[in-house]
TIMI-2910 file (N, C-alpha, C, CB; in pm, 1 decimal, decimal comma, always signed):
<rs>
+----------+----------+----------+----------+----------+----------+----------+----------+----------+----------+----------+----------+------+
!      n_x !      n_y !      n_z !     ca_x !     ca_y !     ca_z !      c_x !      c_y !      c_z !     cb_x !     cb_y !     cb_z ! resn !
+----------+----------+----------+----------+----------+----------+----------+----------+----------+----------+----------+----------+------+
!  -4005,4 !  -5982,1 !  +2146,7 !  -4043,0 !  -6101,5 !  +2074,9 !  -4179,0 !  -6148,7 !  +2124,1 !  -3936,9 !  -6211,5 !  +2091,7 !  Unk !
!  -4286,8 !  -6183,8 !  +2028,8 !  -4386,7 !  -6213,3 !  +2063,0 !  -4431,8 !  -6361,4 !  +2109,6 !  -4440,5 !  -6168,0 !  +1978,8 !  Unk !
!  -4515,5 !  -6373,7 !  +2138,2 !  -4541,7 !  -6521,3 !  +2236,5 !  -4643,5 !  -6610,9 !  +2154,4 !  -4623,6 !  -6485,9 !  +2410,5 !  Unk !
!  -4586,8 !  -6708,2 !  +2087,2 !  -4697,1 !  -6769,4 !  +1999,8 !  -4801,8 !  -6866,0 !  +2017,5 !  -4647,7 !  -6816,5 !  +1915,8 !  Unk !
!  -4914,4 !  -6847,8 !  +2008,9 !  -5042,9 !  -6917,9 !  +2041,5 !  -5025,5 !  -7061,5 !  +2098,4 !  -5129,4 !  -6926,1 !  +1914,5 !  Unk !
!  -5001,0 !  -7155,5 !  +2008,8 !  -4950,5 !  -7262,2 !  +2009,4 !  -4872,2 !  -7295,6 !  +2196,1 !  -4848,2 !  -7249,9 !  +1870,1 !  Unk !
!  -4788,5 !  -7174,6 !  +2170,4 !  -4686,0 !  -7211,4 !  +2332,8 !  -4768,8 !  -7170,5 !  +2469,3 !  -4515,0 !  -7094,6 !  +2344,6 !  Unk !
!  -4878,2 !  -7051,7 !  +2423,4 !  -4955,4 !  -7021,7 !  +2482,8 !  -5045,2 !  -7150,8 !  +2582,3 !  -5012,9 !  -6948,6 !  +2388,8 !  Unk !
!  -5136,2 !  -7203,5 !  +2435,2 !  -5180,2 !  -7368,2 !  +2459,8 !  -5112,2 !  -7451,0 !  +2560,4 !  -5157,4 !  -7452,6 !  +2332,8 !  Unk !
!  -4982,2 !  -7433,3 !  +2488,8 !  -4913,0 !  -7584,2 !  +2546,7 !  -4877,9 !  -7572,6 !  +2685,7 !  -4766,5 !  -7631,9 !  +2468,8 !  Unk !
!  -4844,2 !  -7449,6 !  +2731,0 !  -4797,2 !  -7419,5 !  +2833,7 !  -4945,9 !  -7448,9 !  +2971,8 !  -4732,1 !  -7259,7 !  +2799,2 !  Unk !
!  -5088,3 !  -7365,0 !  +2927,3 !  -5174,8 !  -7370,4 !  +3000,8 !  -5194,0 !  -7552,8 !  +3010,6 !  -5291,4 !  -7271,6 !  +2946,0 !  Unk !
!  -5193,5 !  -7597,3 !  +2934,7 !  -5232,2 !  -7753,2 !  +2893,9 !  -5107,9 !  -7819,2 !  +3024,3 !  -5187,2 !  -7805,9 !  +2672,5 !  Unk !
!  -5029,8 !  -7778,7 !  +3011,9 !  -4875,7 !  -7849,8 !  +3128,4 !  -4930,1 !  -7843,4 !  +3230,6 !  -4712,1 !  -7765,0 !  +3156,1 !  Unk !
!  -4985,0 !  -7707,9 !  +3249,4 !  -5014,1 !  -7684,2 !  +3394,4 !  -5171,1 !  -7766,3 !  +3467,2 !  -5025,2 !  -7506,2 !  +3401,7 !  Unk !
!  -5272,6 !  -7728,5 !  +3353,3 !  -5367,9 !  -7794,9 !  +3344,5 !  -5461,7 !  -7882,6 !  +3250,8 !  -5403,2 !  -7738,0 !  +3377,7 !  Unk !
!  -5361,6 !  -8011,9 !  +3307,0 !  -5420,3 !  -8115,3 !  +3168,5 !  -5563,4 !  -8149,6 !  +3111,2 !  -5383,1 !  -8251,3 !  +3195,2 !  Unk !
!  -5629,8 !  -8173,5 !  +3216,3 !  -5772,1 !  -8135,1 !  +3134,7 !  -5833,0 !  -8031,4 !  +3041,1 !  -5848,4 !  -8120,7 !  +3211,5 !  Unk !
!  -5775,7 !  -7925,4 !  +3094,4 !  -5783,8 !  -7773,5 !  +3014,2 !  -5873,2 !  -7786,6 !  +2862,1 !  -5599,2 !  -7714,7 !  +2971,0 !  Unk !
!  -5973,5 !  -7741,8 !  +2854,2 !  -6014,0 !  -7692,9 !  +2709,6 !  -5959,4 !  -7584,6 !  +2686,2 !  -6151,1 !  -7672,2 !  +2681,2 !  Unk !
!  -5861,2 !  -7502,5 !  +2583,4 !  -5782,4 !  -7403,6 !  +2523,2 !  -5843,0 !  -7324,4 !  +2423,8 !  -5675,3 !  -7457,2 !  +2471,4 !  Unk !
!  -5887,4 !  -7239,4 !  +2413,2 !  -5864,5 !  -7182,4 !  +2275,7 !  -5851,3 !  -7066,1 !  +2306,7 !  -5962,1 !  -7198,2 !  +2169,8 !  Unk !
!  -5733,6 !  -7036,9 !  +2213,6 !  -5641,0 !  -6927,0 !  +2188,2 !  -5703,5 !  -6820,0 !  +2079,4 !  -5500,7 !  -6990,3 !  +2134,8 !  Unk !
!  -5744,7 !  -6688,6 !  +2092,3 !  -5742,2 !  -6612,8 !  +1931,7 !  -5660,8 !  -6497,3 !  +1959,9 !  -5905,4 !  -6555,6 !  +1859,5 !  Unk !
!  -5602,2 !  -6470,8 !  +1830,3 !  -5510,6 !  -6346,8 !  +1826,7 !  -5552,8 !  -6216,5 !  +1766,9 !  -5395,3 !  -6379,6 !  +1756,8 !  Unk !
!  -5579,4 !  -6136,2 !  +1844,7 !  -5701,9 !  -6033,4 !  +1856,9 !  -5700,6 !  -5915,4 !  +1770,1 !  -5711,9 !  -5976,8 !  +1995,7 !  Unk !
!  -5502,3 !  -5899,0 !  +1734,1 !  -5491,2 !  -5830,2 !  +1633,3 !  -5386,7 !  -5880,9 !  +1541,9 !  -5475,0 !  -5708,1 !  +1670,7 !  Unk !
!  -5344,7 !  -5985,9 !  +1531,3 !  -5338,0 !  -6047,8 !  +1413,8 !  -5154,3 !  -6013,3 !  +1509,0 !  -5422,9 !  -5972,0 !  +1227,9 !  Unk !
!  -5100,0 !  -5979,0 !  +1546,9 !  -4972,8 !  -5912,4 !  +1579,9 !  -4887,7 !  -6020,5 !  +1657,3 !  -4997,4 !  -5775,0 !  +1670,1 !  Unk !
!  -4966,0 !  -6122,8 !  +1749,7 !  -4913,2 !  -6212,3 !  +1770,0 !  -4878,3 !  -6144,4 !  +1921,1 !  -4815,2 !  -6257,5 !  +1660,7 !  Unk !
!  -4917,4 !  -6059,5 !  +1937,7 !  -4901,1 !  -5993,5 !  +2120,1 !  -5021,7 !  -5979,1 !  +2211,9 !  -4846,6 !  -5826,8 !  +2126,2 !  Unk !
!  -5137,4 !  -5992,3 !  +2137,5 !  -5264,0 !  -5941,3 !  +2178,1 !  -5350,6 !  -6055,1 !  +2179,2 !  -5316,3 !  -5831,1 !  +2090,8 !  Unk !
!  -5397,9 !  -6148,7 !  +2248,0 !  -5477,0 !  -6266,8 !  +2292,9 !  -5598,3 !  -6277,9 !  +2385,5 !  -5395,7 !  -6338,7 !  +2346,7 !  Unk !
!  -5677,8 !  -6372,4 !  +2315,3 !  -5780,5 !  -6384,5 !  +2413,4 !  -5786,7 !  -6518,7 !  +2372,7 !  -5915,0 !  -6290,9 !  +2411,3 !  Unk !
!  -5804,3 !  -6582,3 !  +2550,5 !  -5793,2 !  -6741,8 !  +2549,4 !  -5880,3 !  -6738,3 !  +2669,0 !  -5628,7 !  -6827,2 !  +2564,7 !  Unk !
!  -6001,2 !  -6852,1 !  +2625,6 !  -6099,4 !  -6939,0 !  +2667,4 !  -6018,6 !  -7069,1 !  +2727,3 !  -6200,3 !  -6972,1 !  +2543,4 !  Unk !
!  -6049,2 !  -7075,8 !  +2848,0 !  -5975,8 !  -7203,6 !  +2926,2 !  -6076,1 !  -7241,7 !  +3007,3 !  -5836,9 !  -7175,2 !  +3017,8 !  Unk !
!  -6171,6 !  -7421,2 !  +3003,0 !  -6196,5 !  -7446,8 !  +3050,1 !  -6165,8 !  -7589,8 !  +3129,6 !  -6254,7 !  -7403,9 !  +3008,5 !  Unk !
!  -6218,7 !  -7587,1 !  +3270,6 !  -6100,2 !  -7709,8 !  +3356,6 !  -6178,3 !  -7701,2 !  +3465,8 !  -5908,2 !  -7669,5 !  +3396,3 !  Unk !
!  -6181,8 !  -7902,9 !  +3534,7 !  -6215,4 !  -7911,1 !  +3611,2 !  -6163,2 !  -7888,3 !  +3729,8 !  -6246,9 !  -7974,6 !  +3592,6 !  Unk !
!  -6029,6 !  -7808,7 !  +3727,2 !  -5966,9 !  -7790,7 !  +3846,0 !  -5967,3 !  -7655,4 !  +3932,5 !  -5846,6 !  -7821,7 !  +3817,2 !  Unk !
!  -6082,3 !  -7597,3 !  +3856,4 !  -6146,5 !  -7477,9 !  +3867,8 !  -6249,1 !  -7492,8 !  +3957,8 !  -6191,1 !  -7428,9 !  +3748,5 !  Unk !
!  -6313,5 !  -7644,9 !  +3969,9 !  -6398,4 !  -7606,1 !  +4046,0 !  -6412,8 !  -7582,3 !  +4205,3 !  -6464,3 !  -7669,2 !  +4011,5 !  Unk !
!  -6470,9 !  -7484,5 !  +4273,6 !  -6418,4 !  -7421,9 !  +4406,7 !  -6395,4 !  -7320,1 !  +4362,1 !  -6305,7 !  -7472,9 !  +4483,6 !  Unk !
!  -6328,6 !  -7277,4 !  +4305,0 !  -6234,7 !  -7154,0 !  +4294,4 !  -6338,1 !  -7037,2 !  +4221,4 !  -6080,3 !  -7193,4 !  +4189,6 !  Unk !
!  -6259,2 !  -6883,6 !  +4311,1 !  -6333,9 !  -6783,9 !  +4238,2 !  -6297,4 !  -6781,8 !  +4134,2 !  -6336,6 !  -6667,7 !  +4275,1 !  Unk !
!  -6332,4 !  -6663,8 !  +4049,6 !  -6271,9 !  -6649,2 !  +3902,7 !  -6145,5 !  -6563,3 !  +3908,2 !  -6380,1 !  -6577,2 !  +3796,7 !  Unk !
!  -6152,7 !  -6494,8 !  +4017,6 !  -5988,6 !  -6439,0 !  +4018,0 !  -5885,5 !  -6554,8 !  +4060,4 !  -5965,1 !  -6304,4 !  +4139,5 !  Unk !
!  -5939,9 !  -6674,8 !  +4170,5 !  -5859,2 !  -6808,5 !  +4149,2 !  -5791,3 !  -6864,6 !  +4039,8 !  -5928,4 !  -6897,3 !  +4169,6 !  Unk !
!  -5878,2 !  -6861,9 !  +3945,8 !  -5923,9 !  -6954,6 !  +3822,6 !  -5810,7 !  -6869,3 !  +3741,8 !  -6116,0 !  -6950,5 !  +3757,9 !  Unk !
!  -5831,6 !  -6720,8 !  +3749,1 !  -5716,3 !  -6656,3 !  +3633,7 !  -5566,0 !  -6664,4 !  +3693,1 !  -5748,9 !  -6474,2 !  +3598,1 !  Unk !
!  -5600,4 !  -6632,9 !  +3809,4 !  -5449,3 !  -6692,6 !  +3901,0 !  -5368,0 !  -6778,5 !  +3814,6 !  -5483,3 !  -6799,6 !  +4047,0 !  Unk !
!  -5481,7 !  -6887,7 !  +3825,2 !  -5372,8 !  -7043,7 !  +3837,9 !  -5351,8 !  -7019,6 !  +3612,1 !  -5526,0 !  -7290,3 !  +3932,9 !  Unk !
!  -5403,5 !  -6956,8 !  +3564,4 !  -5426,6 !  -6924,6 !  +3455,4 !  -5242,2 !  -6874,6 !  +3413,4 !  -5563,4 !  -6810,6 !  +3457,6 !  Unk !
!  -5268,3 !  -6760,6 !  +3504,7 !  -5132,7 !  -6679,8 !  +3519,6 !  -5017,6 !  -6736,8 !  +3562,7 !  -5143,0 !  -6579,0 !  +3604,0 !  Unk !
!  -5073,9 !  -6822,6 !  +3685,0 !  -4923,7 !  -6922,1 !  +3685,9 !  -4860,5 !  -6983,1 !  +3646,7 !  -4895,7 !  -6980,4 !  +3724,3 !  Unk !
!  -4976,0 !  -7059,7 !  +3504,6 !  -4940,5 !  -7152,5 !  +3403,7 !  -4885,4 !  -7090,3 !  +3311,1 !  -5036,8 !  -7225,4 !  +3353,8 !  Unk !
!  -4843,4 !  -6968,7 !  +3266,5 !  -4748,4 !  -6888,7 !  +3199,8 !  -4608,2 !  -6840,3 !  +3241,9 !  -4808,8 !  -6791,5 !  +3177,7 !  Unk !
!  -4581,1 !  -6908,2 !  +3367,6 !  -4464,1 !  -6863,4 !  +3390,2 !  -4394,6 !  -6773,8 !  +3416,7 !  -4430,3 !  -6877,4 !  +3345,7 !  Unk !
!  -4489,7 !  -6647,5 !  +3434,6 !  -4396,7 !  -6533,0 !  +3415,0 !  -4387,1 !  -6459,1 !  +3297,2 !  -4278,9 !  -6570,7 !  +3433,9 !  Unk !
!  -4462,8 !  -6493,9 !  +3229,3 !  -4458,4 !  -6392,5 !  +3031,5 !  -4535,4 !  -6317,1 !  +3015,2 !  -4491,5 !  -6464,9 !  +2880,5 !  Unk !
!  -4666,1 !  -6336,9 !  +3155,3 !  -4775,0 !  -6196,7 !  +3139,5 !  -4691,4 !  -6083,9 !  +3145,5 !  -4897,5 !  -6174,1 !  +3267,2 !  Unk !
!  -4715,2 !  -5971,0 !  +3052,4 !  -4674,6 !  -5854,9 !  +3070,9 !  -4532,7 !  -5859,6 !  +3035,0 !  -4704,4 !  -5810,3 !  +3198,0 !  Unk !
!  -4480,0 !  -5948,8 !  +3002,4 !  -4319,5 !  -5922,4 !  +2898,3 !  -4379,3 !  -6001,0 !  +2731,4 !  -4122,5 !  -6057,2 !  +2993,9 !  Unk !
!  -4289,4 !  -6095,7 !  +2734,3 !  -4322,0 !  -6162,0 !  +2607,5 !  -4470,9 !  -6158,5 !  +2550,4 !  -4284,7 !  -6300,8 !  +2624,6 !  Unk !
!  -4567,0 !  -6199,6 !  +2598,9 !  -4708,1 !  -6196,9 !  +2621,6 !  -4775,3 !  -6061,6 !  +2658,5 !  -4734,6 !  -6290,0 !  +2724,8 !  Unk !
!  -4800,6 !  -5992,7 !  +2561,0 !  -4822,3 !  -5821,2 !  +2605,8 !  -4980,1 !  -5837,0 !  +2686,6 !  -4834,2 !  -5684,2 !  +2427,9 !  Unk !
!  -5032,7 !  -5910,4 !  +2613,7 !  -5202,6 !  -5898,9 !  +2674,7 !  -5277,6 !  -6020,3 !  +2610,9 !  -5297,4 !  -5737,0 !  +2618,6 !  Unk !
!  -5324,4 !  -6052,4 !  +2741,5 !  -5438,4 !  -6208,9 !  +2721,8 !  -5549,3 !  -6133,8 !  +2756,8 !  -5420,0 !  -6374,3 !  +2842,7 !  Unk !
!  -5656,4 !  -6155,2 !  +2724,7 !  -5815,4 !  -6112,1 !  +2748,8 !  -5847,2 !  -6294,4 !  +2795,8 !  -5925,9 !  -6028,2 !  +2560,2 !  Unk !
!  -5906,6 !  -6257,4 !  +2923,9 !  -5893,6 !  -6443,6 !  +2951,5 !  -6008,1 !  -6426,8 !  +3049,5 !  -5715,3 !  -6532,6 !  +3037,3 !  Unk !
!  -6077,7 !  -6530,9 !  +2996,4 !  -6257,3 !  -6629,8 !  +3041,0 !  -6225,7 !  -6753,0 !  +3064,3 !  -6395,0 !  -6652,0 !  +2906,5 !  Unk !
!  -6278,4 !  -6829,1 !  +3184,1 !  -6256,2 !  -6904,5 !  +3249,7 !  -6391,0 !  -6975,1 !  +3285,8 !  -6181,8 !  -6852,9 !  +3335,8 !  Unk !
!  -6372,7 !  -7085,0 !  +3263,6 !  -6517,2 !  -7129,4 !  +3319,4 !  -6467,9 !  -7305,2 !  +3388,8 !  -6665,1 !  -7133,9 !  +3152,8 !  Unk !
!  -6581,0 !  -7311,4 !  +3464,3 !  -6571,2 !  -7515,5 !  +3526,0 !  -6600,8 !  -7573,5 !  +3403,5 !  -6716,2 !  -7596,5 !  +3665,8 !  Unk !
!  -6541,2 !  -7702,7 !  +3409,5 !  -6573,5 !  -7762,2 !  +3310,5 !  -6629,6 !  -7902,4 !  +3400,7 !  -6449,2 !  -7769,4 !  +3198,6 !  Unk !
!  -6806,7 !  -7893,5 !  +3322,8 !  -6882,7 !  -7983,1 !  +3354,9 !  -6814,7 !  -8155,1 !  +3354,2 !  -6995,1 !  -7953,5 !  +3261,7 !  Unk !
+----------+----------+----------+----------+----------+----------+----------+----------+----------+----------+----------+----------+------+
</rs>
């Protein structure tokens, strides 16, 4: 079962409320994502930090439900 954008959002957004989100679905399939997340709670942190806390805010669905995120991270000014 695939992981829908929307829960994608909501979920990064729980974890990090400031969060700028955007979600695109890369092949239309609803398994394949690339999400732009930007947050001031990034700042300090490397970018493997930054995807960390990215990854943590999913719970556990990378690599089951969630087949593949393509994920960019930036501070948010």
């Amino acid at each position: 079962m695939a992981m829908d954008a929307h829960e994608i959002e909501r979920m990064i957004k729980a974890a990090l409320p400031d969060a700028a989100v955007e979600i695109k679905d890369l092949a239309g399939d609803g398994d394949h994502y690339a999400a732009t997340v930007t947050s001031a709670a990034f700042k300090g942190k490397t970018r493997v930090q930054q995807h960390q806390m990215v990854y943590a805010a999913l719970q556990g669905n990378m690599g089951g439900v969630l087949h593949a995120l393509a994920l960019t991270t930036a501070v948010a000014e």
